[in-house]
N, C-alpha and C positions, 0 to 999 in steps of 0.2 A: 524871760528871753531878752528883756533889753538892762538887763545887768551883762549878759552874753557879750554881746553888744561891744562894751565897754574896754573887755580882754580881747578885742580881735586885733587891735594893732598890737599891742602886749605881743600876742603869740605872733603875728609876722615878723616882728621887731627878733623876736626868740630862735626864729626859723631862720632869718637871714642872717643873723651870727654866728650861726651854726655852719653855715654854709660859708661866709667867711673866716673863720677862725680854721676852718679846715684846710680852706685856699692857701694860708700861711703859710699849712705845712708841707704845701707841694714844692719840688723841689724845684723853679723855673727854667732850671738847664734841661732836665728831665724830659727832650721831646721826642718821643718814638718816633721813628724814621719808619716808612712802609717799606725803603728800600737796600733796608737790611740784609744781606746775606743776600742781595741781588745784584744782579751785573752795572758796572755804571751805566746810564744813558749812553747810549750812541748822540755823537754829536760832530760837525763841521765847523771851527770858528778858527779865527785870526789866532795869532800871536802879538803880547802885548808890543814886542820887540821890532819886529817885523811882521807885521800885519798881511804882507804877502803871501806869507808862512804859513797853511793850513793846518789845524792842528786838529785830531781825530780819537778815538778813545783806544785807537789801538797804540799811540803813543803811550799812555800811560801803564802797559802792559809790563811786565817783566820784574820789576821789584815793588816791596813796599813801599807806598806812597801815600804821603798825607796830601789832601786838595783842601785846599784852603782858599775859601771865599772870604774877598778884602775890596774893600774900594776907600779912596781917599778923604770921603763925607765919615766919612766912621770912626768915630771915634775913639771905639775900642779896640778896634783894629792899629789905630796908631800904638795905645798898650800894649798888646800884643808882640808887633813888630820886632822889636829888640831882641826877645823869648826864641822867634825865628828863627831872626839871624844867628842866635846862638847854637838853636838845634842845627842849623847847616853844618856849621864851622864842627857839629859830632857828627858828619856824614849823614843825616836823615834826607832822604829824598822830599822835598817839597815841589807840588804843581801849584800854583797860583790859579786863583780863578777870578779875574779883575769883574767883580758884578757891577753892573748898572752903572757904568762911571768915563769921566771922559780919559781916552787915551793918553794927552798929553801931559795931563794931571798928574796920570798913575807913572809914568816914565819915570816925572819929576820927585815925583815920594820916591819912587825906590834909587834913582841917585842920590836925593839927601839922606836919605833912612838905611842905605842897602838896601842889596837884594838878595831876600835867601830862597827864592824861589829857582828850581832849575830852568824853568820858563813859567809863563803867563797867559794862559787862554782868555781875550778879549768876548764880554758878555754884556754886551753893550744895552741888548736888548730884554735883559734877562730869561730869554729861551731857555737854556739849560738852567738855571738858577730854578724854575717852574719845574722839569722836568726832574732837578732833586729834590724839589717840595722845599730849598731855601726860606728862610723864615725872615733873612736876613743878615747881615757883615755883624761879626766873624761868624762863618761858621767852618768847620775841620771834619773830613770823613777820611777815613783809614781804608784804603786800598790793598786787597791782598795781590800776590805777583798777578793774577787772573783777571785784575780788574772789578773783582768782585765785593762792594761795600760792606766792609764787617763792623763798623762803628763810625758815629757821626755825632758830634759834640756842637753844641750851639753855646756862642763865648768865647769870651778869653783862654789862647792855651797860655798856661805857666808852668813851672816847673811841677806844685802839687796837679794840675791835673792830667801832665804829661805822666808823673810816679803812680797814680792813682788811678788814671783813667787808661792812659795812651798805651804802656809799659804792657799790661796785662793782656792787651791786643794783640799787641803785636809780637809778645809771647808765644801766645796761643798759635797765631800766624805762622810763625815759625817752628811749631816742633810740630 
């Protein structure tokens, strides 16, 4: 028994590498959304632009829309940006969703950076950001004309995961 003993850190050692070597192979984009194929949150918030500007989720109704959670500490989100701006300039409807960030900041990014958002819902508090289960900036969900979330990406969008990921959504979306 006390040779036993001897193999017990052995075999923990053997068991949590196993359990790491696995974790590798997970894909970290990879986060299931619960609220897949469900309507967006109903929500009340400012506009990044004019804050006076109530903005509602029956706004985002009527076409395909990518919601893109961004704030100015993010650094991936500056990456991203440019990617954006480009998908604008091909007519892609973007909402902004400025999370957890101060207003005057986000103005000032998007006059340096552009802005390829058609507007900006203010999430100051991160309320809605909870009520999408946000993980944190960037994150992107694909809106059908319903309002209804068919796909939600945490990361960087680029062009491969706009051909790879976005494309085949919004595909489907539409026929």
């Amino acid at each position: 028994m006390s040779r036993f003993k001897l193999f017990i850190p052995l075999i923990i050692f053997v068991v949590l590498a196993m359990f790491f070597w696995k974790g590798l192979s997970l894909d970290p984009n990879a986060m299931p959304s619960a609220l897949i194929d469900k309507s967006f949150p109903e929500f009340s918030l400012p506009r990044l632009q004019d804050e006076t500007q109530i903005t509602t989720k029956k706004d985002l109704l009527g076409d395909i829309t990518l919601v893109n959670i961004w704030a100015t500490w993010c650094v991936s989100c500056r990456v991203e940006h440019p990617y954006l701006n480009k998908l604008k300039e091909q007519g892609v409807r973007i909402v902004g969703l400025n999370y957890k960030d101060e207003s005057n900041a986000a103005r000032q990014w998007l006059t340096d950076l552009g802005n390829p958002y058609q507007w900006n819902i203010v999430d100051t508090e991160g309320r809605l950001g909870v009520d999408l289960g946000v993980f944190g900036a960037p994150e992107t969900y694909i809106l059908d004309p319903q309002g209804v979330i068919r796909y939600k990406h945490v990361g960087v969008v680029d062009q491969r995961v706009w051909d790879e990921k976005f494309l085949p959504v919004i595909s489907q979306i539409e026929n």
